[in-house]
C-alpha positions in Angstrom: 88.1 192.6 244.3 86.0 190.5 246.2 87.0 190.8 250.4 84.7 190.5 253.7 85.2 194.4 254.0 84.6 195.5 257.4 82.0 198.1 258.7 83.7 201.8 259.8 87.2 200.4 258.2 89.7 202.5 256.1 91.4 200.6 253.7 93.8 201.7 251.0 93.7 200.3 247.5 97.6 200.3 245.8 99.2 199.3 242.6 102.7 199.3 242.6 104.1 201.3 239.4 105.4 199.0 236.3 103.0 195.8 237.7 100.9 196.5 235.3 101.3 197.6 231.2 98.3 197.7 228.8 98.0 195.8 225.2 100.4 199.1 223.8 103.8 198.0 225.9 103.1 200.9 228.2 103.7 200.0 231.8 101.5 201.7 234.8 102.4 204.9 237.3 102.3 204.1 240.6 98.0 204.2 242.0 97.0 204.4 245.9 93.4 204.9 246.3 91.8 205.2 250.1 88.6 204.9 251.4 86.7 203.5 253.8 83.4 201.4 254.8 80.7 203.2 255.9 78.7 202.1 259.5 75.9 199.0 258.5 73.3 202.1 260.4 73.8 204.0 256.9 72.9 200.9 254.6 69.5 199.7 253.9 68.5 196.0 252.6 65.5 194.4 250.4 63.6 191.5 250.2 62.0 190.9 247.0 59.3 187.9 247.7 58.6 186.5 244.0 55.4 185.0 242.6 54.4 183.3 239.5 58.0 182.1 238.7 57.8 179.1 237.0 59.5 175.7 239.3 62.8 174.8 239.0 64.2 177.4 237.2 67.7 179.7 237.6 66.3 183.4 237.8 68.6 186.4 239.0 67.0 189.8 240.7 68.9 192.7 239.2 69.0 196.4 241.2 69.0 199.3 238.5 70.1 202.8 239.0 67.9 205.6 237.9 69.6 205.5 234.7 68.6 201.8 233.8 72.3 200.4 234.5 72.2 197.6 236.8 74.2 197.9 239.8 74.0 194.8 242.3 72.6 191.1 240.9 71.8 188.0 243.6 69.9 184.8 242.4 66.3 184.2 243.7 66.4 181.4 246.4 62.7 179.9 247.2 61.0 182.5 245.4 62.7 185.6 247.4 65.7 187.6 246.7 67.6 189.4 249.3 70.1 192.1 249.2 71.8 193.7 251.6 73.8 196.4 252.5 72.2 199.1 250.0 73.1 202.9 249.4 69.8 204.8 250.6 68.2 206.1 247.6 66.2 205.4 244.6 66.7 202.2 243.1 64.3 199.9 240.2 64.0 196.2 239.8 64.1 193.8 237.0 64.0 189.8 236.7 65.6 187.0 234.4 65.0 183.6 234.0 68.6 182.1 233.4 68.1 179.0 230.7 71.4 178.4 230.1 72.9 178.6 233.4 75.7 180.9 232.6 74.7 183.9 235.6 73.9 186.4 233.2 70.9 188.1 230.4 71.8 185.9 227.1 70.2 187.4 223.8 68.7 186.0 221.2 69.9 184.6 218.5 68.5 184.2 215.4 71.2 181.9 213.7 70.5 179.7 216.5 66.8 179.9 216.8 66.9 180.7 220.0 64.4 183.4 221.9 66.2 185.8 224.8 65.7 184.5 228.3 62.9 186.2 229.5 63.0 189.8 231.8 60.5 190.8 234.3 60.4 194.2 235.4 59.0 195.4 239.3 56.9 198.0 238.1 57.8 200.6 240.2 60.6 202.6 242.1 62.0 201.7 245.8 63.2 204.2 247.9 66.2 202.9 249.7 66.4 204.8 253.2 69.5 203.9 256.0 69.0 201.8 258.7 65.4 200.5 257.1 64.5 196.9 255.8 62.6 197.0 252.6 59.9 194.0 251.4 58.4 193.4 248.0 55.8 191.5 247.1 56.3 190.8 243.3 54.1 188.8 241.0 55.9 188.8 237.4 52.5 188.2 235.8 50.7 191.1 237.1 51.1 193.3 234.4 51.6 192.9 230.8 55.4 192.6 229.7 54.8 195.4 227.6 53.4 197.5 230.6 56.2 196.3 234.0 59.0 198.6 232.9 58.8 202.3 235.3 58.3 205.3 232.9 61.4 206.7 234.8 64.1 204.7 233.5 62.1 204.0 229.7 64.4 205.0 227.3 61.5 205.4 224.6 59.0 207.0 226.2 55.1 206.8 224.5 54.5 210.4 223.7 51.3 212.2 225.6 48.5 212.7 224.0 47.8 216.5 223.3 44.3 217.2 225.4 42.0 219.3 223.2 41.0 222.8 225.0 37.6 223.2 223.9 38.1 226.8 224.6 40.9 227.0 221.4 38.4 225.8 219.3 35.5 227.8 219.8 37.7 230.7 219.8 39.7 229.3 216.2 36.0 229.0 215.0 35.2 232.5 215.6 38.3 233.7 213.9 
């Protein structure tokens, strides 16, 4: 529901029972849902200022929770992405280049020999506080692909290497 919502506002969302039925027949119960706009004093905002992206191309910032999922999207104007109006806490970064124009991540496809548009990661977390403005310097090429996405929200994490105790040894020699 897209609306200029209004700072310190209550609003109540409502669905009026039998306005809706789902692809079984069924027909919905009545729904009212309040809630209400915090003050702008308890939002933070980011600027993301973007180097090394390549000219004249359609890239989108995406903000990812702590659990990878992405959460807010805005296109990169003139190399900077800003986003307002931000829950304070801790938040990740990643970047697309959009080939085809469509707004969101395409895959690839094999069938159709084509490669997946390309995703830059900021490589680390942003603490979001209230009532704070937030800038990001970002080159895209500063790291190695391989290397730009936080450990945090990896889902396959590179194990540790064990460090050897040179103390276990001596004493396993002994033994």
């Amino acid at each position: 529901i897209e609306h200029k919502w209004e700072p310190e506002e209550k609003y109540k969302f409502s669905i009026d029972s039998a306005s809706v039925h789902s692809v079984y027949g069924l027909w919905n119960n009545k729904v009212e849902q309040p809630f209400s706009i915090k003050s702008l004093d308890q939002y933070g905002n980011i600027l993301f200022s973007i180097h090394g992206l390549p000219d004249s191309v359609t890239s989108y910032v995406e903000l990812l929770d702590g659990s990878d999922k992405p959460f807010r999207k805005v296109r990169v104007k003139n190399n900077e992405a800003l986003i307002f109006d931000l829950d304070p806490g801790k938040i990740y970064a990643r970047l697309f280049i959009d080939e085809n124009n469509d707004g969101i991540w395409t895959t690839g496809s094999y069938e159709d020999k084509r490669q997946p548009e390309r995703v830059y990661y900021f490589p680390k977390m942003v603490e979001i506080r209230a009532y704070t403005d937030h800038e990001e310097d970002w080159d895209i090429n500063a790291n190695p692909l391989n290397e730009q996405k936080p450990l945090d929200i990896l889902k396959n994490k590179p194990e540790e290497k064990k460090r050897r105790n040179p103390n276990e040894e001596r004493n396993r020699q002994q033994q």
